[in-house]
C-alpha positions as CSV (number, residue, x, y, z in Angstrom):
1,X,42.9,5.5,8.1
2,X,39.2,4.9,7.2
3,X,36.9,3.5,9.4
4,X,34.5,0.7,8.2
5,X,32.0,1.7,10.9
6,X,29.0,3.6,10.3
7,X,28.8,7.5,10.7
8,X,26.7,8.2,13.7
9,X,23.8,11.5,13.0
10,X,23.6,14.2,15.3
11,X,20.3,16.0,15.6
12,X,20.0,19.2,17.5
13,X,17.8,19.1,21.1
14,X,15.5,21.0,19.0
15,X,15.4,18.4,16.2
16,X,14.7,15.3,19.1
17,X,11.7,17.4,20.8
18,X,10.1,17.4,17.3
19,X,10.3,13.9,16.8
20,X,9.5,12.6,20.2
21,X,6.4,15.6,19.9
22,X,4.8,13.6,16.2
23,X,5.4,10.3,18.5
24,X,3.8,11.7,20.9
25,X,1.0,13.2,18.2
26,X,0.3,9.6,16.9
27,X,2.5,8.9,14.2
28,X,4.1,5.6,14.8
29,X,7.5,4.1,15.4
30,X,7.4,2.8,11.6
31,X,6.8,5.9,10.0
32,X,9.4,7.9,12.6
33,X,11.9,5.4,11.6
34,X,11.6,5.9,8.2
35,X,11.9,9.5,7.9
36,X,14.4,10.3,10.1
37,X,16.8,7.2,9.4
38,X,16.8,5.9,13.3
39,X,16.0,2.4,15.1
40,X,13.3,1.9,16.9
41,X,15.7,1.3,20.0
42,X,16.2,5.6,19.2
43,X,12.9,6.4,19.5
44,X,12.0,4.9,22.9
């Protein structure tokens, strides 16, 4: 049975430091977003 719903990504504790540490260095939201293919609901 397939499911219609979208496949969630799992990023490593090591992964979520790093990107919480470049929003923390200044890059924005937008740019975050972008690269790693998250809302901005993730981020905060």
């Amino acid at each position: 049975m397939e499911s219609n719903q979208m496949q969630r990504k799992r990023y490593t504790e090591q992964q979520i430091v790093r990107i919480l540490g470049e929003a923390e260095a200044g890059v924005t939201v937008e740019e975050l977003t972008r690269k790693y293919g998250v809302s901005r609901n993730t981020i905060y």
